[in-house]
C-alpha positions as CSV (number, residue, x, y, z in Angstrom):
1,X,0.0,0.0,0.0
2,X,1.3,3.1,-0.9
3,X,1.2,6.6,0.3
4,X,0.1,8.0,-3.2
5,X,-2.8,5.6,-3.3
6,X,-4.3,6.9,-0.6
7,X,-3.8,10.1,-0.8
8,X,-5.8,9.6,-4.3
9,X,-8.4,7.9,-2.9
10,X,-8.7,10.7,-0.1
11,X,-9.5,13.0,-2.7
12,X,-12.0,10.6,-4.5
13,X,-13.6,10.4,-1.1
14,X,-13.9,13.8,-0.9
15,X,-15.5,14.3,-3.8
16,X,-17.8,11.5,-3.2
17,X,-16.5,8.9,-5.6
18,X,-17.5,5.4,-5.0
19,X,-13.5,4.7,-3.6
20,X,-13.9,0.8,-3.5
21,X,-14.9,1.0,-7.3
22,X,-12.2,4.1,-7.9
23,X,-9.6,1.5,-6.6
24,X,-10.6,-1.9,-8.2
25,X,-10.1,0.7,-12.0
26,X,-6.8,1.9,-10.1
27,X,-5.5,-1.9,-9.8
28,X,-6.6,-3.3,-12.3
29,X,-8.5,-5.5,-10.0
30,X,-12.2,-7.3,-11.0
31,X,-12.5,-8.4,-7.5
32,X,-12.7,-6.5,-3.8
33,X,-9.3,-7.4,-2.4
34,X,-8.1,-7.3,1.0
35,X,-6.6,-4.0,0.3
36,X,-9.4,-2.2,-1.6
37,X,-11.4,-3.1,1.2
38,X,-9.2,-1.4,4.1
39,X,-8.5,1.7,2.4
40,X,-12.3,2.1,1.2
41,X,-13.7,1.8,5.3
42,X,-10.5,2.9,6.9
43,X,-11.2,6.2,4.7
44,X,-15.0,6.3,6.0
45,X,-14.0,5.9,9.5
46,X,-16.5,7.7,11.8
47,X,-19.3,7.4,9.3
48,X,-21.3,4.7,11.0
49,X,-20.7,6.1,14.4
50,X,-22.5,9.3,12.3
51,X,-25.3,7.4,10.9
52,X,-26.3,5.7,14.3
53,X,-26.5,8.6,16.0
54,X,-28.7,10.1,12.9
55,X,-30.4,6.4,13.2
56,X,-30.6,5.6,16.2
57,X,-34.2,3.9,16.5
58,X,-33.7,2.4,13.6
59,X,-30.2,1.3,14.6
60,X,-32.0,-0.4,17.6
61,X,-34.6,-2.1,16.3
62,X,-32.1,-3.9,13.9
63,X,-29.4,-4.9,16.6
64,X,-32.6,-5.6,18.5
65,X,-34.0,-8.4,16.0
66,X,-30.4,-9.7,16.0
67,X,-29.8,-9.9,19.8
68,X,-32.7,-11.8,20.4
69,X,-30.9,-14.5,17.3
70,X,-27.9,-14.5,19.4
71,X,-29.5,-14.5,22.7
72,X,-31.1,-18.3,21.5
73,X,-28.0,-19.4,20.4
74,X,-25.1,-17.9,23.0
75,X,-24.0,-19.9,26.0
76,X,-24.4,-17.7,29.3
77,X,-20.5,-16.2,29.7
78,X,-19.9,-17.7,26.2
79,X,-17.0,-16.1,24.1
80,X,-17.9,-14.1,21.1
81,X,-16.3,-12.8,17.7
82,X,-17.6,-10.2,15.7
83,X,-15.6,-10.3,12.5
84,X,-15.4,-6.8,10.3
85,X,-16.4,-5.0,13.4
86,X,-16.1,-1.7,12.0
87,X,-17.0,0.9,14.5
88,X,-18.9,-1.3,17.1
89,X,-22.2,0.5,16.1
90,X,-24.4,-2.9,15.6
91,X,-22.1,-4.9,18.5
92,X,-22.6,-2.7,21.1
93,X,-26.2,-2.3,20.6
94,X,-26.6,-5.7,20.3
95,X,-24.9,-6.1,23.2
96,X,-27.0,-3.8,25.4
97,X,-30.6,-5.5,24.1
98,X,-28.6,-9.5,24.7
99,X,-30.2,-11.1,27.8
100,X,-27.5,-13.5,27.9
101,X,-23.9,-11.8,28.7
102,X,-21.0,-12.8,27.1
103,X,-17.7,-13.3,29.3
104,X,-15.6,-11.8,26.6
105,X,-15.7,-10.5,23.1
106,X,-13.7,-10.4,21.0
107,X,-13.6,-8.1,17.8
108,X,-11.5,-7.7,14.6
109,X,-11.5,-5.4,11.4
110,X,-9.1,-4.6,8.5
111,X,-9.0,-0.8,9.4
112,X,-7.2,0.6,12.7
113,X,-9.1,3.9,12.2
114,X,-12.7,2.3,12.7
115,X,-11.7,0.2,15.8
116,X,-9.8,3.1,17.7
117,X,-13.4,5.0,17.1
118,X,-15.0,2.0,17.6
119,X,-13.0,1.4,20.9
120,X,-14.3,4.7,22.0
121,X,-18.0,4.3,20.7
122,X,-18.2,0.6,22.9
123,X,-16.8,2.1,26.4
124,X,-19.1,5.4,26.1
125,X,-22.8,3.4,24.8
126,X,-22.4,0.1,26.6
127,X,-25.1,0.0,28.9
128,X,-23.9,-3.2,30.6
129,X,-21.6,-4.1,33.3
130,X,-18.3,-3.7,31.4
131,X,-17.7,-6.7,29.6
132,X,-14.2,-7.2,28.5
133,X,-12.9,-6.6,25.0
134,X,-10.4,-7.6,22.7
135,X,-10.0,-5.9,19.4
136,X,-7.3,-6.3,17.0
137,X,-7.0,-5.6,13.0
138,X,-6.6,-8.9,10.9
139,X,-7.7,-10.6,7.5
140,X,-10.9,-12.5,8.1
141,X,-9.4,-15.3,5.8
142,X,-6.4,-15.5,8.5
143,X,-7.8,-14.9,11.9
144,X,-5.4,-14.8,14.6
145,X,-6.9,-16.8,17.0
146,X,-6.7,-20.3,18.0
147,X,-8.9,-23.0,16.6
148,X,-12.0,-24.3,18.4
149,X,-11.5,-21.7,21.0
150,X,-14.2,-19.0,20.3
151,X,-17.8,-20.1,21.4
152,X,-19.6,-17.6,19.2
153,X,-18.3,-16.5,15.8
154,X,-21.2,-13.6,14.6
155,X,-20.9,-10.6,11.9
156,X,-23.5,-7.9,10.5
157,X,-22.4,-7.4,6.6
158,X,-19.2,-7.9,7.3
159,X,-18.2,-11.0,4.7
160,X,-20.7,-8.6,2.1
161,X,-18.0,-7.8,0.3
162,X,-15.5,-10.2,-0.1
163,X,-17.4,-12.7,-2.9
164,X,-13.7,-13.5,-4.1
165,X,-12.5,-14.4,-0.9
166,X,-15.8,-16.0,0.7
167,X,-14.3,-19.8,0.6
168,X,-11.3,-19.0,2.4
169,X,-13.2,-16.3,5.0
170,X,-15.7,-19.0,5.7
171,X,-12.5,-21.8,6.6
172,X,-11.2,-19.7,8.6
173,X,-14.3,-18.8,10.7
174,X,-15.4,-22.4,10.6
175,X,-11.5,-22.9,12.1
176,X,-12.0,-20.8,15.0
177,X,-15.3,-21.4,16.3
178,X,-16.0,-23.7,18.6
179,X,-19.9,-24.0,18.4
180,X,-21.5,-21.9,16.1
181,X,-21.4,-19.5,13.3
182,X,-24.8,-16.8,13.5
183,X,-23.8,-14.7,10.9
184,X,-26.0,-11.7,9.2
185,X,-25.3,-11.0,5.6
186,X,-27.0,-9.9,2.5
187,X,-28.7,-13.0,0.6
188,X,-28.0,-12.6,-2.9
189,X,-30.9,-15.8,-3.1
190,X,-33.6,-13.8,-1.9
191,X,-32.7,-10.8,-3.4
192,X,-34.8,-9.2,-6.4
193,X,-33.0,-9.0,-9.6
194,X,-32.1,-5.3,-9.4
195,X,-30.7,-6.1,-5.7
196,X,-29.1,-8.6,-8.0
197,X,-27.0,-6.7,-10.2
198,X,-26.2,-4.3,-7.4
199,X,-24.8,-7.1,-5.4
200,X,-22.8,-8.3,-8.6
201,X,-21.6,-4.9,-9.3
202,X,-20.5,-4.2,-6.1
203,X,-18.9,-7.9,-5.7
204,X,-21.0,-9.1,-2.9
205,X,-21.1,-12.6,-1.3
206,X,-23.6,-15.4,-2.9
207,X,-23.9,-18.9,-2.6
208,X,-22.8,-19.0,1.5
209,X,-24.9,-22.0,2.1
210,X,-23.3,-23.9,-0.6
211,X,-19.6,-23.4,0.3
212,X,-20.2,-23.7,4.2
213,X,-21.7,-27.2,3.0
214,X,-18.4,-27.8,0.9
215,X,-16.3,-26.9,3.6
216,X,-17.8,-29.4,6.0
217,X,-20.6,-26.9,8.1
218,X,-23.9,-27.2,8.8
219,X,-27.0,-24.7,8.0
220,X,-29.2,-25.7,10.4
221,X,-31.5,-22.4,10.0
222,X,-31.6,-19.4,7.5
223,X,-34.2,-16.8,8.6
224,X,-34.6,-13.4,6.9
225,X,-34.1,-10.1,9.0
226,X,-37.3,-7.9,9.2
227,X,-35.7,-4.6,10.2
228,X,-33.2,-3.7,7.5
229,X,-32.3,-0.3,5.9
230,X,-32.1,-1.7,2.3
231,X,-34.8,-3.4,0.3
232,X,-31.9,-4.3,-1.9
233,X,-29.5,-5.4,0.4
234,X,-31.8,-8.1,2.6
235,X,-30.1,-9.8,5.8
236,X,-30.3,-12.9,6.3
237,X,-29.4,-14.8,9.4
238,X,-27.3,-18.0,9.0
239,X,-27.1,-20.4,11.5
240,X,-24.2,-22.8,11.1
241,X,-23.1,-25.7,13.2
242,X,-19.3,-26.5,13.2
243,X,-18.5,-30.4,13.1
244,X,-15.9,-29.0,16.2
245,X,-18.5,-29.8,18.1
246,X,-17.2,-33.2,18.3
247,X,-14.2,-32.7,19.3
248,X,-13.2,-34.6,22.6
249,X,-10.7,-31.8,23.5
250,X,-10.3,-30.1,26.5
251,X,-11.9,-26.5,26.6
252,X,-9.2,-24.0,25.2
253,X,-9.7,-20.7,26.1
254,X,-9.2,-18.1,22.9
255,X,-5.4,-16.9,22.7
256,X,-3.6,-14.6,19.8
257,X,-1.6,-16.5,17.7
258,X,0.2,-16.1,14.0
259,X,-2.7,-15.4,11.8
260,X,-4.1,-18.5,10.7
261,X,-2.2,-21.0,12.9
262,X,-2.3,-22.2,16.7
263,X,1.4,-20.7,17.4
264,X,0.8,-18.8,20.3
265,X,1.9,-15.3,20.7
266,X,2.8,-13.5,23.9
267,X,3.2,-9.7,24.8
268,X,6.6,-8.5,24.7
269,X,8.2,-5.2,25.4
270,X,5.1,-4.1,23.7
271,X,4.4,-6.3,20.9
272,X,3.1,-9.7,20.1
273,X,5.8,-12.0,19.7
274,X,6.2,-15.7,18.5
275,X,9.8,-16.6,19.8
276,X,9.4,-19.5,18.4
277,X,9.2,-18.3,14.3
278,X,11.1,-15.0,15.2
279,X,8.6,-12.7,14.2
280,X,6.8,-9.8,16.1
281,X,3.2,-7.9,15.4
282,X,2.8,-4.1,16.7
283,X,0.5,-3.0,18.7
284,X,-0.8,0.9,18.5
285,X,-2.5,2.6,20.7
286,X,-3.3,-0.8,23.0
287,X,-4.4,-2.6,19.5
288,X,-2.7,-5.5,17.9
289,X,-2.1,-4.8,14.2
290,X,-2.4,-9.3,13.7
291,X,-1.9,-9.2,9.8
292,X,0.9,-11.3,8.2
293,X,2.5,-8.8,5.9
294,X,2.9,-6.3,9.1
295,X,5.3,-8.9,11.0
296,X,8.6,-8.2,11.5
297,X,11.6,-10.3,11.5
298,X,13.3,-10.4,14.7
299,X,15.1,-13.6,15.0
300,X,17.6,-11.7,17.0
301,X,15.4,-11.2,20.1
């Protein structure tokens, strides 16, 4: 990523350019990648925080319909992950209308920006004793956690657009969780043919029920959201079993590790370290930047 690039798509921002479709003509890309994704939301950061509090009732009665979802299938002091967090709008709502309350959540996004505001938006709009949180900025398709160790994996339109990268994001989620995957994303299946083409223009998800098949999970319940925003982007809720339900290990209790592996990492001198590989993650402003191409070499150490 380069300084020019975003200083171009800044301005294309600014002048209210579509910056994820500025970018894919910029790369030469016909897919969202990873890093069209980051710079397009890490340059709206604040924006959600701004249409929540312009939203607000409607903002509840959405994070309302899905807390009562998660309240049926979320362990009392279960761990949670909310993948593409953003700016903790739709978590911490749905946190303060839960009646079940989570021991520890933990919450990841490609963009620093939104998670510092979100950071900020959670501790001041949390109406709940404080629950403690854990948010980092990773790749949903290499989450650094270890496997079977998070009890609830959940997300509001955060795989939405990552059609390209939907296999991998799905493994990986299906990796981690321990349970269950209740995830909310737009249903291309359900959607009318102008959502359609919007959703194929824009290069969101479709076929999710398929590839969680493929991949060896289990739809056990798909139920449409009543209170969304956009007739043309409809939620959907997916409930998906994990076959890690099975498993005759012993509880493990979720821990950072090198993104997409169980190598553990520890805190050191103010980063997240793996002595073992040599390599070291940074941490800014209390939050673990747990992407691959940010560690550093430091065999030395």
């Amino acid at each position: 990523m380069r300084h020019l690039d975003i200083s171009e798509a800044r301005r294309a921002y600014a002048k209210g350019i579509n910056v994820t479709d500025f970018l894919k003509t910029k790369f030469r890309s016909s897919s969202n990648t990873s890093e069209i994704i980051e710079i397009a939301y890490d340059l709206q950061a604040g924006s959600y925080i701004d249409y929540w509090e312009k939203n607000t009732e409607q903002s509840n009665l959405y994070a309302a319909e899905l807390a009562d979802i998660l309240d049926q299938h979320t362990p009392e002091k279960a761990s949670i992950l909310d993948v593409g967090t953003g700016e903790m709008t739709t978590l911490t709502t749905i946190l303060n209308h839960m009646k079940v309350t989570p021991s520890s959540i933990f919450a990841l996004d490609l963009s620093w920006s939104r998670i510092i505001k979100g950071i900020k938006f959670y501790e001041s709009h949390l109406r709940k004793p404080t629950i403690e949180i854990n948010a980092f900025v990773s790749d949903m398709s290499a989450i650094p956690i270890t496997s079977d160790s998070i009890d609830v994996i959940t997300s509001s339109h955060a795989l939405e657009p990552n059609e390209a990268k939907l296999t991998e994001i799905l493994s990986e989620l299906l990796r981690v969780a321990k349970h269950k995957l209740v995830l909310f994303e737009p249903s291309y299946e359900i959607n009318s043919q102008v959502g359609k083409n919007r959703m194929s223009r824009h290069g969101y998800i479709k076929n999710l029920p398929a590839i969680v098949s493929d991949l060896g999970g289990r739809i056990i319940e798909i139920t449409p959201i009543k209170n969304v925003s956009n007739p043309l982007n409809p939620t959907v809720c997916y409930i998906i079993e994990t076959n890690n339900n099975q498993s005759q290990s012993p509880i493990i209790k979720p821990q950072f590790s090198i993104p997409g592996t169980n190598e553990l990492l520890c805190y050191e001198d103010g980063f997240l370290a793996s002595p073992a590989a040599g390599i070291v993650f940074p941490v800014l402003d209390n939050i673990p930047i747990l992407k691959l191409e940010k560690a550093i070499l430091a065999t030395a150490r």
